[in-house]
Structures are given as C-alpha cells and as structure tokens.
SEGU-613338 format. One record per residue (C-alpha): residue number from 1; y, z, x. Coordinates in pm, 1 decimal, m for minus. Example, Ala and Ser with C-alpha at 12.3 -4.5 7.8 and 13.67 -1.06 7.14 Angstrom:
# SEGU-613338
NODE    nr          y          z          x
NODE     1     m450.0      780.0     1230.0
NODE     2     m106.0      714.0     1367.0
//
This chain:
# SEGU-613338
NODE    nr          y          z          x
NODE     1    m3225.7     m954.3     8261.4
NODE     2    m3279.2    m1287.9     8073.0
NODE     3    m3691.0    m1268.6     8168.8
NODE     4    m3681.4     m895.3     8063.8
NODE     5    m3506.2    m1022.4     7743.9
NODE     6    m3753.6    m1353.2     7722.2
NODE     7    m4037.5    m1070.8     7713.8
NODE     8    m3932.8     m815.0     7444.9
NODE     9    m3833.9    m1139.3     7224.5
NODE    10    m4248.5    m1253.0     7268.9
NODE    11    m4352.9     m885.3     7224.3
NODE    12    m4178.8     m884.9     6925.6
NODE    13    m4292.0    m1181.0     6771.8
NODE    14    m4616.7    m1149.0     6840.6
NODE    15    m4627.1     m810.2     6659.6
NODE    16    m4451.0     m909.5     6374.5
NODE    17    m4725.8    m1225.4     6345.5
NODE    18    m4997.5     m942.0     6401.7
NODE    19    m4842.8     m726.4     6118.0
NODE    20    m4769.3    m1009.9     5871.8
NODE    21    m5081.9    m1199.7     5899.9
NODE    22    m5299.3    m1110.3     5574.5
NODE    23    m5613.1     m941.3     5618.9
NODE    24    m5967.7    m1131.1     5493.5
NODE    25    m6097.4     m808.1     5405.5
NODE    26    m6035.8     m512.8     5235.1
NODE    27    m6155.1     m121.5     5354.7
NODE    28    m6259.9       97.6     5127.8
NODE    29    m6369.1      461.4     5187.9
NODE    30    m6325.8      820.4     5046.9
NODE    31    m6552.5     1130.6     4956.2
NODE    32    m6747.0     1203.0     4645.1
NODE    33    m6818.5     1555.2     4600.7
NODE    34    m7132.3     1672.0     4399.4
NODE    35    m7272.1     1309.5     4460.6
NODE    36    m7527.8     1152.5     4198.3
NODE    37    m7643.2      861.7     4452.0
NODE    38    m7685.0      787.2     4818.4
NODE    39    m7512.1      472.9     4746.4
NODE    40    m7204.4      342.5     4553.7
NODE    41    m7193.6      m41.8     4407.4
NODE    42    m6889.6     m263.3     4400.0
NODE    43    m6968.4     m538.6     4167.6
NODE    44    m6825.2     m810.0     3933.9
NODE    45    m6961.4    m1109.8     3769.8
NODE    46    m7005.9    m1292.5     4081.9
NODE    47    m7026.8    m1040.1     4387.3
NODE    48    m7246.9     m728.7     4473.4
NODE    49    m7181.2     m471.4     4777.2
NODE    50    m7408.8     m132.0     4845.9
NODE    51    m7196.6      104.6     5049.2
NODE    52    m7390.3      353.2     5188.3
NODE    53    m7288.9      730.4     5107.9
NODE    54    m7340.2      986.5     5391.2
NODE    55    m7496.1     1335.5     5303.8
NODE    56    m7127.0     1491.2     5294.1
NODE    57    m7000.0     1266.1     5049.8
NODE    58    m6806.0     1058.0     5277.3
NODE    59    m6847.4      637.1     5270.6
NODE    60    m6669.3      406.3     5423.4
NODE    61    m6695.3      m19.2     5404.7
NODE    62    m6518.3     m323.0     5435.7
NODE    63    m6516.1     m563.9     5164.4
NODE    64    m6440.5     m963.7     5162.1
NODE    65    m6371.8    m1102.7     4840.5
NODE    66    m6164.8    m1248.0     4563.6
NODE    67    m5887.6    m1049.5     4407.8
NODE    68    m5959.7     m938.1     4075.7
NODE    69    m6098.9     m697.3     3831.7
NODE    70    m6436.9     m502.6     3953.8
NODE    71    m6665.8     m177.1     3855.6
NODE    72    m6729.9       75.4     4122.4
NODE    73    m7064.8      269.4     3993.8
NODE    74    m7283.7      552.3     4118.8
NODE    75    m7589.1      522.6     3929.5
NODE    76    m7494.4      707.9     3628.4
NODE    77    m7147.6      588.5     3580.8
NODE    78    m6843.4      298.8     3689.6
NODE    79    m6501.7      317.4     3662.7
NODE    80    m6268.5      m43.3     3664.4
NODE    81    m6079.0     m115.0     3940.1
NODE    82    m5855.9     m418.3     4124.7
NODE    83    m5950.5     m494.4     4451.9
NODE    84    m5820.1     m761.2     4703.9
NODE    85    m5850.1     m851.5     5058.4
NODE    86    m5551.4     m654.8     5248.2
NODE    87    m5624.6     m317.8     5042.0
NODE    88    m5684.1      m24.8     5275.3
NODE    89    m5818.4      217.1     4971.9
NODE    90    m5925.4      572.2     4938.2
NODE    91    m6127.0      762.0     4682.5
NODE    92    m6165.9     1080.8     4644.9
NODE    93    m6401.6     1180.7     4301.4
NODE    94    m6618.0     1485.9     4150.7
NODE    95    m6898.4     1372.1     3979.4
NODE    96    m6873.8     1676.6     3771.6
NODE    97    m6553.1     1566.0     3605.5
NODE    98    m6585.9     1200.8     3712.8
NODE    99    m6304.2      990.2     3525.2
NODE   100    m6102.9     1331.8     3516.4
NODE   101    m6123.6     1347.6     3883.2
NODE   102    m6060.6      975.0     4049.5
NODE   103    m5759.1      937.9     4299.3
NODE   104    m5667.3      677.5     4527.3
NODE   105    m5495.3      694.3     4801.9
NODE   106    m5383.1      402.2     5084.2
NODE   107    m5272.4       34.4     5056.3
NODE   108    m5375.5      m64.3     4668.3
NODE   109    m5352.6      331.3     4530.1
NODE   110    m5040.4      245.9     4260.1
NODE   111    m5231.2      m56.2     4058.3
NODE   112    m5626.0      131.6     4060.5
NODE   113    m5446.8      487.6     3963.9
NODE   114    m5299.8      330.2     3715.7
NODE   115    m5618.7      198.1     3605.8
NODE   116    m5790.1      539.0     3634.2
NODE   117    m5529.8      677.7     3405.6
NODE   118    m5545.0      418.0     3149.0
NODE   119    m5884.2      476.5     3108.3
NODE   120    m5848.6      861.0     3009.4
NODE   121    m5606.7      723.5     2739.5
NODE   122    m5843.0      472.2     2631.9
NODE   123    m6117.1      765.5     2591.1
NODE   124    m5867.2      931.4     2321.6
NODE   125    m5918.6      580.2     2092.1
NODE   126    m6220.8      458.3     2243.5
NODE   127    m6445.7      761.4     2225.4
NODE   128    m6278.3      959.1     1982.5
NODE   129    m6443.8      891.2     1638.8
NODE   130    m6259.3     1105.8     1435.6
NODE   131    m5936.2      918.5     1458.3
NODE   132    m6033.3      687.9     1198.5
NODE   133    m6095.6      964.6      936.0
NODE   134    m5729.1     1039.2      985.3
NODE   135    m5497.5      905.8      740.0
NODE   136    m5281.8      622.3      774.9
NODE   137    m4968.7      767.7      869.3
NODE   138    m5122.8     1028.4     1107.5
NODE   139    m5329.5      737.7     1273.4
NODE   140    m5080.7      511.8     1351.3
NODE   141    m4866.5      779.2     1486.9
NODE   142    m5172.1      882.7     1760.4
NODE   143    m5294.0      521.8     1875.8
NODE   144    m4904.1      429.8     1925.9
NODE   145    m4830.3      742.9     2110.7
NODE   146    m5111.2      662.6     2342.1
NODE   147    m5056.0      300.3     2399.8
NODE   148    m4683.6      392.5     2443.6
NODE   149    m4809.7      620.4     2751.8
NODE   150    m4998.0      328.2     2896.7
NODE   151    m4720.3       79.9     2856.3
NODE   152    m4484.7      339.5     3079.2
NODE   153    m4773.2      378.7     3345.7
NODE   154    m4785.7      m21.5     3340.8
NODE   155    m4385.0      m33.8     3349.6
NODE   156    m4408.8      161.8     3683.2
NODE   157    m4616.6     m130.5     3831.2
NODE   158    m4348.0     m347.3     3804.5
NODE   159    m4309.1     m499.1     4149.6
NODE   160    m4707.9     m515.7     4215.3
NODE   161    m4916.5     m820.9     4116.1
NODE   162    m4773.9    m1013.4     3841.1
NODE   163    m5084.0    m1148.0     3697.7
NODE   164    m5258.9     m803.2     3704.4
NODE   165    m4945.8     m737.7     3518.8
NODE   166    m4972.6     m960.5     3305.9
NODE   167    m5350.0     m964.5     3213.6
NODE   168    m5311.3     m545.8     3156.0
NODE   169    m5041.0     m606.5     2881.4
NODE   170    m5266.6     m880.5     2731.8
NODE   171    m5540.2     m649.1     2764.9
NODE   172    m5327.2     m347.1     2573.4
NODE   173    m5243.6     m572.4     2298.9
NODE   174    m5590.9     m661.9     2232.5
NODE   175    m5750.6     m302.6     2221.5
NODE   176    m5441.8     m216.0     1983.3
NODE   177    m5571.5     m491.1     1769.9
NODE   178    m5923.1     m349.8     1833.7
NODE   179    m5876.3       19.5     1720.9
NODE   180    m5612.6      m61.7     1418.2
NODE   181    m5876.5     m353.9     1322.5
NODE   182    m6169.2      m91.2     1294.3
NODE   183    m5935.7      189.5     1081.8
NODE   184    m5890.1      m74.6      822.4
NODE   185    m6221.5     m178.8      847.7
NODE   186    m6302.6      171.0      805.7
NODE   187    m6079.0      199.7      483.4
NODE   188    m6185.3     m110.8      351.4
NODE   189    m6573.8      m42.2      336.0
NODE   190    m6481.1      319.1      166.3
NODE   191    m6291.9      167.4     m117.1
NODE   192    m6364.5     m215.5     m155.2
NODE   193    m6704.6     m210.5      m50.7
NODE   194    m6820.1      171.9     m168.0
NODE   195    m7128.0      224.8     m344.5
NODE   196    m7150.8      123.9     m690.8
NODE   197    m6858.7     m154.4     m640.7
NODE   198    m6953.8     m543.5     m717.5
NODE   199    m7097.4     m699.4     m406.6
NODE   200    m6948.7     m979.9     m257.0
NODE   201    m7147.0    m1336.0     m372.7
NODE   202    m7253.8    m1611.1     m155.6
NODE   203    m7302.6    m1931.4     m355.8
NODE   204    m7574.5    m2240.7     m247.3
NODE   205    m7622.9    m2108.3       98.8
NODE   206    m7887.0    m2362.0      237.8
NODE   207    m8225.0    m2221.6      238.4
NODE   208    m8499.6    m2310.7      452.2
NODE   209    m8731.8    m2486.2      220.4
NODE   210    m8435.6    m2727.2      162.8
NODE   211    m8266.5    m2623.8     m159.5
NODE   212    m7987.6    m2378.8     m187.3
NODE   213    m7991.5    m2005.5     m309.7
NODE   214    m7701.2    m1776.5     m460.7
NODE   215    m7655.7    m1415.6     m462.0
NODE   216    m7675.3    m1407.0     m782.6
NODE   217    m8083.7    m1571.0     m805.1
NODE   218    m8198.2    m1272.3     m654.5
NODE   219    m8040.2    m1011.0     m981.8
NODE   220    m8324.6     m786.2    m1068.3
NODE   221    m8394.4     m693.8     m778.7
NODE   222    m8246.2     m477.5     m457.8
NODE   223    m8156.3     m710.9     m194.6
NODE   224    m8136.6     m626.7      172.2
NODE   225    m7937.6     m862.0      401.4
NODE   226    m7982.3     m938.8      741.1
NODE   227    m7632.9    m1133.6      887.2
NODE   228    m7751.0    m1235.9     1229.8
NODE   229    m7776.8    m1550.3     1451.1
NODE   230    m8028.8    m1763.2     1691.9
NODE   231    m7786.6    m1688.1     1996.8
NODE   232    m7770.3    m1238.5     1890.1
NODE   233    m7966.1    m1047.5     2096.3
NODE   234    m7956.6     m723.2     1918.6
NODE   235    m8041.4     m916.7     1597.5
NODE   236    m8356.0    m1083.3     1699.4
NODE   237    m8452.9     m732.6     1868.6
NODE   238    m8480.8     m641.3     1519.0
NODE   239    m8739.1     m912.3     1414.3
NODE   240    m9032.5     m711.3     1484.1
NODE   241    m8947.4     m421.5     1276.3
NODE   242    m8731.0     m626.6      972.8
NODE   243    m9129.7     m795.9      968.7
NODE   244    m9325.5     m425.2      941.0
NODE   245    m9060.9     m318.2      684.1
NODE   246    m9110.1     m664.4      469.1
NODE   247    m9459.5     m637.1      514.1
NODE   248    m9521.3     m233.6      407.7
NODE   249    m9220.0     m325.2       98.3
NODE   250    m9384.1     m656.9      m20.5
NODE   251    m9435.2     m688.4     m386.6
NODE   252    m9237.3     m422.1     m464.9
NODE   253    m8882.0     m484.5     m620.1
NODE   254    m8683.4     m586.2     m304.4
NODE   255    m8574.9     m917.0     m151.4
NODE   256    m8562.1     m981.8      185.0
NODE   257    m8289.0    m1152.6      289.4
NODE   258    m8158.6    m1333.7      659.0
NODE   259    m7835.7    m1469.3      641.2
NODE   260    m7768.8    m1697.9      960.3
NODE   261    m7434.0    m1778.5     1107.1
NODE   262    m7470.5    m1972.0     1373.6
NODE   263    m7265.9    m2324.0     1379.7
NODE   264    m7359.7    m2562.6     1234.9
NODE   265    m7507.9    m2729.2     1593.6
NODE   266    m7756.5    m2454.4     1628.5
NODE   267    m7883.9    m2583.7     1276.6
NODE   268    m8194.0    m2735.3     1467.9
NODE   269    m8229.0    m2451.5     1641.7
NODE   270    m8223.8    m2227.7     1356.1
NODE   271    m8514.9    m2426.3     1183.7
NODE   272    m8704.0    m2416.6     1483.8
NODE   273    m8666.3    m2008.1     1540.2
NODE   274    m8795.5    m1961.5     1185.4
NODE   275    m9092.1    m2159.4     1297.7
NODE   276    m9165.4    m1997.7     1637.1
NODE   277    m9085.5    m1634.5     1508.6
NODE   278    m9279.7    m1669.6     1155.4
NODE   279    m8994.4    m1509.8      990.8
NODE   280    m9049.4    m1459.0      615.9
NODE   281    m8807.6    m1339.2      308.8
NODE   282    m8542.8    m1541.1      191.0
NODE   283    m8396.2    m1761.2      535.4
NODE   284    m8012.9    m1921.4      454.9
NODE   285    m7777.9    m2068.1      650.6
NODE   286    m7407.1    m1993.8      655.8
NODE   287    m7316.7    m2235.3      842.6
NODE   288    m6924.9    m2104.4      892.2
NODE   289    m7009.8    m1880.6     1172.7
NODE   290    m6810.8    m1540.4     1121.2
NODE   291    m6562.7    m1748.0      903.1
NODE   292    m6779.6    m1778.7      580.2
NODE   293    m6645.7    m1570.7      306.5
NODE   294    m6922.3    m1382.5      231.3
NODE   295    m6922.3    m1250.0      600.5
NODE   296    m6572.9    m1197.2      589.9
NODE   297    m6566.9    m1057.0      255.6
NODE   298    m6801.2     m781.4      366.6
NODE   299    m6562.3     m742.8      671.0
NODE   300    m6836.0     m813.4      950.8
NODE   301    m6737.9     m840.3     1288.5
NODE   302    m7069.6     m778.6     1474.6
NODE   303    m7393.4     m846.7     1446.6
NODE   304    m7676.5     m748.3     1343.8
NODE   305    m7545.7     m591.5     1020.9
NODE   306    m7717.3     m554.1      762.5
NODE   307    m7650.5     m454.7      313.6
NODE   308    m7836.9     m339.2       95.3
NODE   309    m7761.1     m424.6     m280.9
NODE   310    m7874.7     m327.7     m622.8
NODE   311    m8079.6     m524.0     m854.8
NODE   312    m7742.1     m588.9    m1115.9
NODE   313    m7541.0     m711.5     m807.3
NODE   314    m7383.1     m430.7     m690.0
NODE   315    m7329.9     m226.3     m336.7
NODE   316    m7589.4       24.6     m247.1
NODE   317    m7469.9       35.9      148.3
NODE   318    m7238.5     m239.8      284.8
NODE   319    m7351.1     m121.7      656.5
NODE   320    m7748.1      m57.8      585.9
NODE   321    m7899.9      133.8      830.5
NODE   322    m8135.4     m149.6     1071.8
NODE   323    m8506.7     m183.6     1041.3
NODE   324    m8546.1       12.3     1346.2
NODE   325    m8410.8      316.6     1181.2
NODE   326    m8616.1      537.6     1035.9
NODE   327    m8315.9      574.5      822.6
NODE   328    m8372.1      273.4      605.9
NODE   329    m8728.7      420.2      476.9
NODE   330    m8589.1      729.5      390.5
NODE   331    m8293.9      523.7      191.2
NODE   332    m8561.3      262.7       41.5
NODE   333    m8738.7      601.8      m74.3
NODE   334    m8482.8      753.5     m226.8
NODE   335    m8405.2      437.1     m451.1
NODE   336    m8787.5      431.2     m554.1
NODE   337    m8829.4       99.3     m414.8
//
C-alpha cells in the first residue's frame, strides 16, 4: 500500500511539473477563407516568421519569441496582435470582411479579441473624416462614446497581463489626445488661420547667406512656405518638384520660401544639405524644432507642410497643397501669379 501510494504521489508530481512548466513557444493556427496569399507574416520590429497557408485556408506554426505587440499580414493587409510563448492561438478570418471578421480562439483569445475589437472602434475616429466637420458638442459626445466602449472591453481584461494592461490604457489616452488634437486643429485653421486673416510673422530667422530675414521683407509679394527638416523624409521627397515649380514660377511675383526646423545640432547638417541638394529660394533656419512660434502659431504638427501667403501679409492657404500636386498650379493660376 505505501509503494502503491509512493507511486501515485511521483505520478502526480511529475504531471503537475509537466503542466506547470512554461512553454518556449507559442502555436498558432486557424483558417482564412477567401485567402489573398499563400503565406501569412508575423512580424515586429525585431522578428519575421512566413507561415505557410495550405490551399484550404488552413495554417498552422509554432512561434518562439518575446512577448509583445506584433502585426499578422497577408499581403494586402495586418491586423495588431499580442503574442507570447505559452499561447496556443486560433484564427479564423474572411478576407472579404477582414477586420470585421477576425476571431480567436485557444490559450491568448481574451487579450488579441480584444485587440481586434478595438480596432473596429478605432476605424469610427481613425478613418472616419467627417467627424471633425461635426460640431463641438456633437463631437465630443461620439469620440467619448467610443473610447468609453474600449475602456469596458479593456476593463474585462482585468486579470490578464498587467503591462499589456497598462500600455493599452496609455495607448487610449494618447489617440484621445490624437483625434480631439486634430478637431481643434481643424477649427483653428477655419477661423484663425482662414483666408484673408493676417498671417502669422517669423522675425530674423537665420538665413543661409548669414544674415537674418522676416516675414515681413518678403511684402509685395506671395510667399509660399516650405516647413520641413534634414531628418523628413516626405519633405525632401518634395525637393525635386518644390525645384520644377521655382524654376517654371521664377521672376514672377512669388517667393520661395524653406523654413527648417531641425535642432539646432543638425545646423551643420542643414548647411551642408543646401549644398549637396542645390536648393534655391529663400533657406532659414528655425532653429526651435516644432516649438518655434511661427510653427506653432500656424498649428503644424507634421511635416512637410506647406502656406501660401499674399503679397500684404496675409493667408491665402495655411495648408498649401505640396509641389507634387498638381493642385498648387491650378491655385498659383488662379491668383495670376
């Protein structure tokens, strides 16, 4: 009896060691119906997997890697998702109705269907661009209503990770800030910055012949700002054309000019880039990054951006259309430039 007892106690602690022992991989797997690829990617900053997807739509993997935040994608599009080592997860998706359609299933299901269902909430502020012609009342009434809705799927996470947890009210707060940020924005360019109001000034911004230059040495003529930076991609995609537009409008009444904000570090750098690139017009230096006043004055947030003003000082467009767009020709036009 006591080495039939001896034996069940081993049995037993062996399998609870088995069952409590954490896995150093994860298993993913599920079905896609109406697939777009024969493959799915898992990726983050710092990993890549391929899982193979079978002619049916089924796939099936194991994963090792570093719990976090990562993108599952098909080709055409990705959906956000937490992953750890331990998760036995299933997906089940119709391309047809992709976001609409994600469900998990398994061992990690609560936290990424929670995620799936934020992001069709986020698509009501996100993607929804006529929120912000709402008015005030009305908007603040929608964006809380839908971050309320988040907040109770988050609630019902309450006993998963804690830093997840944590991160996805951080996260919540900030796209808040985001979307009510842009509204006023929105407002403030339609009544503060509309057509025909006084432009903002800039006073001795550092040009790059070594003196300084004011808004207000370029009156009698229009003046079309560029605000960009050494380190913007976007903006110095726009070099090439901001050069064919200064080059078909030169002589005529218009000043080009590039407003940099890069630190005041990258001053060297800027120099240099003016140099390399042969950029012409007016060059000046901020040097305040997104803090000077003239950049916050004209509420920018992103770069490139650029304005267009009026030879007696005034606002023609505080958000010009880029010298890509075939846009600004047609505006330039219209003005008689």
């Amino acid at each position: 009896m006591k080495k039939t007892f001896y034996i069940l106690t081993m049995v037993l602690v062996f399998v609870s060691c088995k069952q409590t022992t954490p896995k150093n991989y994860m298993i993913l797997s599920g079905k896609i119906t109406n697939k777009n690829s024969d493959s799915l990617i898992v990726r983050s900053r710092t990993y890549l997997k391929k899982i193979d997807v079978n002619e049916d739509g089924t796939f099936s993997d194991t994963l090792k890697l570093k719990k976090g935040d990562y993108y599952i994608s098909d080709s055409k599009e990705q959906t956000s998702v937490y992953l750890k080592n331990g998760f036995d997860l299933q997906l089940t998706l119709n391309t047809n109705e992709f976001d609409e359609t994600i469900i998990y299933k398994g061992i990690g299901s609560r936290t990424n269907n929670y995620l799936a269902q934020k992001a069709l909430l986020q698509e009501q502020v996100l993607n929804d661009f006529t929120i912000y012609d709402l008015d005030k009342n009305v908007f603040d009434k929608k964006i809380t209503g839908i971050f309320n809705k988040i907040k109770i799927l988050l609630k019902d996470l309450k006993s998963e990770d804690s830093i997840f947890i944590a991160k996805q009210n951080k996260n919540i707060e900030n796209l808040n800030k985001f979307v009510t940020t842009n509204y006023d924005d929105k407002i403030y360019l339609s009544t503060v910055l509309a057509k025909g109001k006084p432009s903002p000034k800039f006073l001795n911004y550092e040009n790059d012949s070594g003196g300084v230059t004011s808004l207000n040495d370029l009156k009698g003529k229009y003046v079309y700002i560029d605000v960009w930076a050494t380190w913007c991609g976007p903006c110095k995609a726009e070099i090439p054309s901001l050069k064919e537009i200064e080059v078909a409008y030169h002589g005529k009444n218009i000043e080009f000019v590039s407003i940099s904000i890069d630190n005041a570090k990258d001053h060297d750098k800027w120099k240099k880039m003016i140099i390399d690139k042969e950029l012409k017009g007016v060059q000046l230096f901020a040097d305040k990054d997104f803090n000077s006043d003239f950049v916050q004055n004209y509420a920018v947030r992103g770069i490139p951006r650029f304005i267009l003003i009026d030879p007696i000082g005034n606002i023609v467009s505080a958000d010009a259309p880029r010298p890509s767009n075939k846009e600004l020709v047609k505006l330039f036009n219209s003005l008689q430039i």
